[in-house]
C-alpha positions in Angstrom: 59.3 42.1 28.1 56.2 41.0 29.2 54.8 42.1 26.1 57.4 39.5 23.8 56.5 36.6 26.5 52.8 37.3 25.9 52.9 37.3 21.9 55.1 34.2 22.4 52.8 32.5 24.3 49.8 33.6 21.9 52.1 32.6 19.0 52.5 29.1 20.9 49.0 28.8 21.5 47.8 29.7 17.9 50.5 27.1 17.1 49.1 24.5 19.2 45.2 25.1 18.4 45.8 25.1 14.8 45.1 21.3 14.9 41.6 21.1 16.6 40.4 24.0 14.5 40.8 22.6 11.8 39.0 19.4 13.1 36.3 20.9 14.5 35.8 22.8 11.0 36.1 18.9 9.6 33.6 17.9 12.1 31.1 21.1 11.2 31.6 19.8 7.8 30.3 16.5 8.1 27.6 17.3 10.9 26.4 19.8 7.9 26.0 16.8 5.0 24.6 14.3 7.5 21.8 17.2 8.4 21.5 17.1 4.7 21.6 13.2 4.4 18.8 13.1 7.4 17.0 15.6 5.4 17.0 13.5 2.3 16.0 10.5 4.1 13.5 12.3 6.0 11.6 13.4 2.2 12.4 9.3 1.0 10.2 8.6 4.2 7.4 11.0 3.6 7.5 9.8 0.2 7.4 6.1 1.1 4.5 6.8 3.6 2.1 8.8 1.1 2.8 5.9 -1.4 2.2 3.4 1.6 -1.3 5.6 2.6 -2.4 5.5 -1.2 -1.7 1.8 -1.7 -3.9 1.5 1.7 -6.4 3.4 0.1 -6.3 1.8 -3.4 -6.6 -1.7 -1.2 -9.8 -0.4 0.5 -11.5 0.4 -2.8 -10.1 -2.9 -4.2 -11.8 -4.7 -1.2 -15.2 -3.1 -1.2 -15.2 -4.1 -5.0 -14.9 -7.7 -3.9 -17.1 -8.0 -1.9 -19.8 -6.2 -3.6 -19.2 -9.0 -6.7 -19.2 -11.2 -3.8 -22.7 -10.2 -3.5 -23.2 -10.2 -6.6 -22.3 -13.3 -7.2 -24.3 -14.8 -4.3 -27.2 -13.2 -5.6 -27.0 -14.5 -9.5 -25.8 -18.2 -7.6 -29.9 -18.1 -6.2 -30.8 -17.1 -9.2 -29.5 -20.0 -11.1 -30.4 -22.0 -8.7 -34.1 -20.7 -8.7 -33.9 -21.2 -12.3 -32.6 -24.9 -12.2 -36.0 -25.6 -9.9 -38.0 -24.0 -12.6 -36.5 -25.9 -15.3 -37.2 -28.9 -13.4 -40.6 -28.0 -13.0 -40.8 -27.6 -17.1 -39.3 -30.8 -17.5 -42.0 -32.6 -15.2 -44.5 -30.9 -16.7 -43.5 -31.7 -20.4 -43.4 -35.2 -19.3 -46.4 -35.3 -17.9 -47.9 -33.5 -20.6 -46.4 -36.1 -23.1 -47.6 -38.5 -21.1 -51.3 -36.9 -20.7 -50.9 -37.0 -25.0 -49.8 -40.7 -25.1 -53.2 -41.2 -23.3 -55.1 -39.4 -26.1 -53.7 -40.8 -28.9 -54.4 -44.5 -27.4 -58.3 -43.1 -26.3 -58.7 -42.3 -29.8 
Protein backbone atom coordinates (compact mmCIF):
# COMPACT_ATOMS: atom_id res chain seq x y z
CA UNK A 1 0.00 0.00 0.00
CA UNK A 2 2.43 2.37 0.74
CA UNK A 3 3.85 1.73 -2.55
CA UNK A 4 0.22 2.92 -4.49
CA UNK A 5 0.02 6.03 -1.95
CA UNK A 6 3.57 6.97 -2.96
CA UNK A 7 3.09 6.77 -6.91
CA UNK A 8 -0.17 8.64 -6.19
CA UNK A 9 1.37 11.18 -4.50
CA UNK A 10 4.28 11.38 -7.24
CA UNK A 11 1.49 11.12 -9.91
CA UNK A 12 -0.19 14.24 -8.01
CA UNK A 13 2.88 15.97 -7.78
CA UNK A 14 3.99 15.60 -11.52
CA UNK A 15 0.38 16.68 -12.00
CA UNK A 16 0.73 19.73 -10.10
CA UNK A 17 4.39 20.82 -11.29
CA UNK A 18 3.51 20.43 -14.79
CA UNK A 19 2.48 24.11 -14.77
CA UNK A 20 5.68 25.89 -13.48
CA UNK A 21 7.79 23.66 -15.77
CA UNK A 22 6.60 24.63 -18.41
CA UNK A 23 6.93 28.35 -17.27
CA UNK A 24 10.20 28.18 -16.18
CA UNK A 25 11.04 26.57 -19.78
CA UNK A 26 8.99 29.85 -21.07
CA UNK A 27 11.04 32.00 -18.89
CA UNK A 28 14.60 30.09 -20.12
CA UNK A 29 13.22 30.87 -23.43
CA UNK A 30 12.98 34.46 -23.25
CA UNK A 31 16.02 34.99 -20.83
CA UNK A 32 17.93 33.11 -23.94
CA UNK A 33 16.67 35.80 -26.80
CA UNK A 34 17.08 38.81 -24.48
CA UNK A 35 20.96 37.38 -23.94
CA UNK A 36 20.80 37.48 -27.69
CA UNK A 37 18.97 40.95 -27.93
CA UNK A 38 21.78 42.37 -25.29
CA UNK A 39 24.34 40.74 -27.46
CA UNK A 40 23.01 42.50 -30.60
CA UNK A 41 22.89 45.73 -28.94
CA UNK A 42 26.07 45.22 -27.34
CA UNK A 43 27.88 44.93 -31.27
CA UNK A 44 25.31 48.18 -32.38
CA UNK A 45 27.25 49.92 -29.45
CA UNK A 46 30.74 48.95 -30.45
CA UNK A 47 29.73 49.81 -33.80
CA UNK A 48 28.42 53.19 -32.90
CA UNK A 49 31.51 53.93 -30.74
CA UNK A 50 34.28 52.98 -33.50
CA UNK A 51 32.11 55.22 -35.88
CA UNK A 52 31.93 57.94 -32.99
CA UNK A 53 36.16 57.45 -32.45
CA UNK A 54 36.70 57.85 -36.35
CA UNK A 55 34.39 60.82 -36.74
CA UNK A 56 36.64 62.23 -33.65
CA UNK A 57 39.49 61.50 -35.48
CA UNK A 58 38.38 62.74 -39.00
CA UNK A 59 37.38 66.14 -36.84
CA UNK A 60 40.91 66.41 -35.52
CA UNK A 61 42.48 66.19 -38.94
CA UNK A 62 39.66 68.49 -40.15
CA UNK A 63 40.70 71.04 -37.43
CA UNK A 64 44.43 71.06 -37.78
CA UNK A 65 43.67 71.71 -41.56
CA UNK A 66 42.00 74.90 -40.51
CA UNK A 67 44.02 76.23 -38.77
CA UNK A 68 46.99 75.64 -40.76
CA UNK A 69 44.95 77.81 -43.78
CA UNK A 70 44.35 79.95 -40.92
CA UNK A 71 47.93 80.49 -40.93
CA UNK A 72 47.99 80.58 -44.12
CA UNK A 73 45.87 82.97 -44.66
CA UNK A 74 47.31 85.31 -41.94
CA UNK A 75 50.48 85.02 -43.59
CA UNK A 76 49.28 85.96 -47.39
CA UNK A 77 46.84 88.89 -45.38
CA UNK A 78 50.68 90.53 -44.49
CA UNK A 79 51.67 89.95 -47.58
CA UNK A 80 49.08 91.88 -49.29
CA UNK A 81 49.24 94.20 -47.04
CA UNK A 82 53.10 94.57 -47.45
CA UNK A 83 52.34 94.74 -51.05
CA UNK A 84 49.57 97.61 -50.74
CA UNK A 85 52.58 99.82 -48.86
CA UNK A 86 54.76 99.06 -51.80
CA UNK A 87 52.36 99.98 -54.32
CA UNK A 88 51.91 103.15 -52.49
CA UNK A 89 55.33 103.76 -52.55
CA UNK A 90 55.26 103.19 -56.57
CA UNK A 91 52.53 105.51 -56.82
CA UNK A 92 54.40 108.40 -54.90
CA UNK A 93 57.24 107.84 -56.60
CA UNK A 94 55.62 107.91 -60.17
CA UNK A 95 54.09 111.11 -59.08
CA UNK A 96 56.89 112.58 -58.06
CA UNK A 97 58.78 111.42 -60.88
CA UNK A 98 56.01 112.98 -63.24
CA UNK A 99 56.28 115.84 -61.37
CA UNK A 100 60.32 115.95 -61.46
CA UNK A 101 59.45 115.63 -65.63
CA UNK A 102 56.96 118.51 -65.62
CA UNK A 103 59.88 120.48 -64.27
CA UNK A 104 62.13 119.56 -67.26
CA UNK A 105 59.99 120.11 -69.81
CA UNK A 106 59.19 123.77 -68.49
CA UNK A 107 63.36 124.23 -67.81
CA UNK A 108 63.75 123.52 -71.36
Amino acid sequence: MDTELLSAIRDILNEELKPIKTEIAGMKTEIIGMKTEMTGMKNQIDETYEIVKALVEASEVNKAEHDAMMNDIAHIKGNVEKIKIDMYRVEEITANNWAEMTRMKQAR
